[in-house]
N, C-alpha and C positions, 0 to 999 in steps of 0.2 A: 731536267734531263731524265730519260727515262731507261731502264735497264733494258736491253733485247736479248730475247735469245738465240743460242747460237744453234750451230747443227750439231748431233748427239758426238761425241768422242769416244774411242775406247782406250782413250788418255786415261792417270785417275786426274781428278778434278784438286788442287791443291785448298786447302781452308786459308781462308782471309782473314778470319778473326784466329789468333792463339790463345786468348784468355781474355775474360769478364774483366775489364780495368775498375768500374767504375759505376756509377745511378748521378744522375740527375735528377731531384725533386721538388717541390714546389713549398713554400711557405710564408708564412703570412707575415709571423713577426723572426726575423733570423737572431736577435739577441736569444728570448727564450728558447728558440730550435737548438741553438750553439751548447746551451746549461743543458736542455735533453740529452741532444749525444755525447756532451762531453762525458757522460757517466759510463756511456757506452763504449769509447774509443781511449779512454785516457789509457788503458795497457799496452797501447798498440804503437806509443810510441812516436809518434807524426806529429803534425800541426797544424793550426787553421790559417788560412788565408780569408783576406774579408775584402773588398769593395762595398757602394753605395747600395747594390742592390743584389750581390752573392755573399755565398759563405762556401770553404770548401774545407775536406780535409784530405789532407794528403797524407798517408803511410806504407812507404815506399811505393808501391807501381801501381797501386791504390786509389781513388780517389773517391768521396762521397760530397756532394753538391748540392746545392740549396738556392732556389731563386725567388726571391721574394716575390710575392703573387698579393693582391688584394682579395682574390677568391683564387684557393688554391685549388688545382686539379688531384684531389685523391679519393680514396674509394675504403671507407669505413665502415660498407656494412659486411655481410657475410663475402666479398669480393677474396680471389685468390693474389690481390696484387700485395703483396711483400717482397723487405727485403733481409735477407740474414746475415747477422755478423756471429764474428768469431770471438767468445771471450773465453779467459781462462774458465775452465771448470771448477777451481776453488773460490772465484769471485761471484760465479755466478748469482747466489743468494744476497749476496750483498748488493750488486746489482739491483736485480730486484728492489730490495728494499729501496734502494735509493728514487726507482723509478716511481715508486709506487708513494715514496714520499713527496716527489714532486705533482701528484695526481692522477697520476697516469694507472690504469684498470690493465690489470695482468693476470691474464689466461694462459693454463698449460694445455697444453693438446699437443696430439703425433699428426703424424702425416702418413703418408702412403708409400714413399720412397725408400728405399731399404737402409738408407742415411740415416732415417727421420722414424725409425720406430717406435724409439723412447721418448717419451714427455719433453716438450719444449715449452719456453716461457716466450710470450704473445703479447705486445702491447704494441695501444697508437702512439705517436706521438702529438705536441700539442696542436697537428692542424690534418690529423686522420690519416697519414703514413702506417703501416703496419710494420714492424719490427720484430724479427725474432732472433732472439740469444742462441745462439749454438755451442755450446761448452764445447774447449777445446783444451790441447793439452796445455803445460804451460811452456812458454820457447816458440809455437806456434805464430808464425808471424802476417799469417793471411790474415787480415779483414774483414774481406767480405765471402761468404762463404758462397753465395746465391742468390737469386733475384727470380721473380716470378712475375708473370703477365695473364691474362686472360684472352682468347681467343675465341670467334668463332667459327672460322675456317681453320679446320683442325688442319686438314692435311695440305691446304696452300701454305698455310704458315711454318710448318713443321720442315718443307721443302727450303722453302727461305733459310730458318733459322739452322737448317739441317746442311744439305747440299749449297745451299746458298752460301753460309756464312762457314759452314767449316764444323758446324756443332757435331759431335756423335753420341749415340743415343748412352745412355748413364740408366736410368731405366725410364720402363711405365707403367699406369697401372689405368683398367677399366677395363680392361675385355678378359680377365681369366673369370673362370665360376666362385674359383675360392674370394676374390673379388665383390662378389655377389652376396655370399654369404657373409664376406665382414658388415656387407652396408646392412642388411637386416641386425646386427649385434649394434652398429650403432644407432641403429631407430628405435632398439629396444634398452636404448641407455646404457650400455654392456662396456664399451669403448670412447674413450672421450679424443673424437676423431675432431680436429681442426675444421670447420663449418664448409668449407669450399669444397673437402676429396669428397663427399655424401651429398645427395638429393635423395629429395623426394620428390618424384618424375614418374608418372604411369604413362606407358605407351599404351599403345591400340590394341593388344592382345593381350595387359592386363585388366583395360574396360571389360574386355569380352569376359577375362574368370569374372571377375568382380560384379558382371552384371549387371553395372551402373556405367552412366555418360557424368557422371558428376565428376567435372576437374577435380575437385579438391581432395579428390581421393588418393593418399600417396601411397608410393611405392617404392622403399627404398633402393636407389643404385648406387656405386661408383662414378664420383666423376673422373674424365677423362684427363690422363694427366700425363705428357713427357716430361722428362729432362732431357738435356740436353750437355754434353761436359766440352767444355774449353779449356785444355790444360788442367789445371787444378781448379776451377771455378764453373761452376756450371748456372743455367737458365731451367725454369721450368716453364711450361706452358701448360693453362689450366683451361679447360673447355668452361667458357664464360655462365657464370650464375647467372644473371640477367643482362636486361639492355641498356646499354648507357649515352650517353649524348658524345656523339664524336666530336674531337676539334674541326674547322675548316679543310675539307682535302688540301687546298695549296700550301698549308702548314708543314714542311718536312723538319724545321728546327725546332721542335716545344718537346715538352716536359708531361710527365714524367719521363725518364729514357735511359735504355741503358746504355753503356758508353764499352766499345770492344777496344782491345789493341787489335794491330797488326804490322806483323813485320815486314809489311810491303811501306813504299813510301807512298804520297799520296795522290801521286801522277797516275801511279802503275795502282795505288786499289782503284781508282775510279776505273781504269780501262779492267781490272778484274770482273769490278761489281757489274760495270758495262756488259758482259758477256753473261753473266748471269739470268735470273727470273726477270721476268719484266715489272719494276717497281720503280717508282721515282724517287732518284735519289738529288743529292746537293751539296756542293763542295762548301765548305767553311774554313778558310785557314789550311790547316796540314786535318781536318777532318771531312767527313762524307757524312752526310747527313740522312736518314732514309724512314718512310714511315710505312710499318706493315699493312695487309687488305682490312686490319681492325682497327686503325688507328693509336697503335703504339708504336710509338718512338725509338728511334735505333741512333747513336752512334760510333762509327769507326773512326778509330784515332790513325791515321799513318805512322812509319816510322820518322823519326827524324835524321 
């Protein structure tokens, strides 16, 4: 089924998603992934559920998922694909350690977000997931804090995840000048900025100063980066590092993905999402399945 769209309204348009439930991710062995986060999730209270070939956890309205892959779909190199949780602020360190006892290589860096100005801690886990700690207070009973995608139709996707789904903007950053001027502090070492919000990108009227046709000549910018807020839980979308190998177009159920509520039931979101962009979507159970023009993974859960 494909989404159509309708004629303009000067309705307002209602959101379909009210908040981030959820990620589904890929892994190779679930016993060792389960001993990763359990380090990560043991404050929060919930529990695992298991089958022959998933892992989940659930912590109240929550849920984080794992599906066994013989070759996992993640993105472990300078990629903006993460996902953030919430741990108290006095375990944080402890944390750490413990990750970092199990193997795992843990980098602080900020980010761009007015959230995310202070040092965060940054690790894979064991099959290239990225993970970041968000010190939280303690009582704090959210989970999942955020999740991030790469795009390269900025402003098709933004329309989706924006008008589409119901997101409202939380912030962005790349087009102010002071913007500008942070990416030359981190080219010059100055800022230990998270690898994805910075490139080094020369356009056609820095050849011209520079005087040279040599690619490899950088030029530090901003990348391009929204959020998006659902409730208490937001999305970011990050103007894609490089190219990567898409799944199959007729794939709307895989992984990685993120997973929305909505308090519509699942009758009435499909005739929602129906009147929306035009994307193909797919019913699953009491879910809708949907994959964006970059090949990331969406889904919406109905109510029950």
């Amino acid at each position: 089924m494909t989404l159509e769209t309708e004629k303009p309204t000067d309705q307002p348009i209602p959101a379909i998603a009210q908040r981030l439930s959820g990620v589904v991710l890929d892994a190779s062995d679930l016993g060792r992934t389960q001993a990763f986060y359990q380090e990560i999730f043991q404050h929060a209270g919930g529990a695992w559920e298991s089958s022959k070939t998933e892992i989940t956890y659930r912590a109240g309205a929550q849920t984080v998922g794992f599906v066994r892959r013989g070759r996992p779909r993640t993105f472990e190199d300078d990629s903006g694909y993460h996902t953030a949780y919430r741990v108290p602020r006095a375990r944080l360190d402890e944390i750490v350690a413990k990750l970092t006892a199990l193997g795992a290589a843990v980098d602080w860096w900020s980010e761009d977000s007015p959230r995310e100005q202070d040092l965060s801690a940054y690790a894979l886990d064991p099959d290239g997931n990225r993970v970041q700690l968000v010190p939280a207070a303690d009582g704090d009973l959210l989970l999942l804090d955020h999740a991030t995608i790469e795009i390269f139709q900025f402003d098709y996707c933004q329309v989706i995840y924006g008008n589409g789904l119901g997101g409202t903007v939380d912030s962005y950053h790349g087009w102010r000048w002071t913007e500008q001027l942070e990416a030359r502090r981190w080219a010059a070492g100055e800022i230990p900025s998270a690898p994805w919000t910075k490139r080094m990108n020369p356009g056609y009227r820095d050849f011209l100063v520079l005087g040279t046709k040599d690619a490899r000549k950088g030029v530090p910018r901003p990348n391009t980066q929204v959020f998006l807020r659902y409730g208490d839980t937001r999305i970011g979308l990050i103007s894609a590092t490089r190219n990567r190998q898409e799944p199959r177009p007729d794939i709307l159920h895989g992984t990685p993905r993120l997973v929305f509520a909505s308090d519509l039931p699942v009758s009435e979101l499909m005739e929602a999402l129906a009147a929306r962009q035009p994307l193909p979507i797919e019913r699953g159970g009491s879910s809708v399945f949907l994959r964006d023009p970059d090949g990331n993974y969406a889904e919406i859960m109905g109510a029950s």
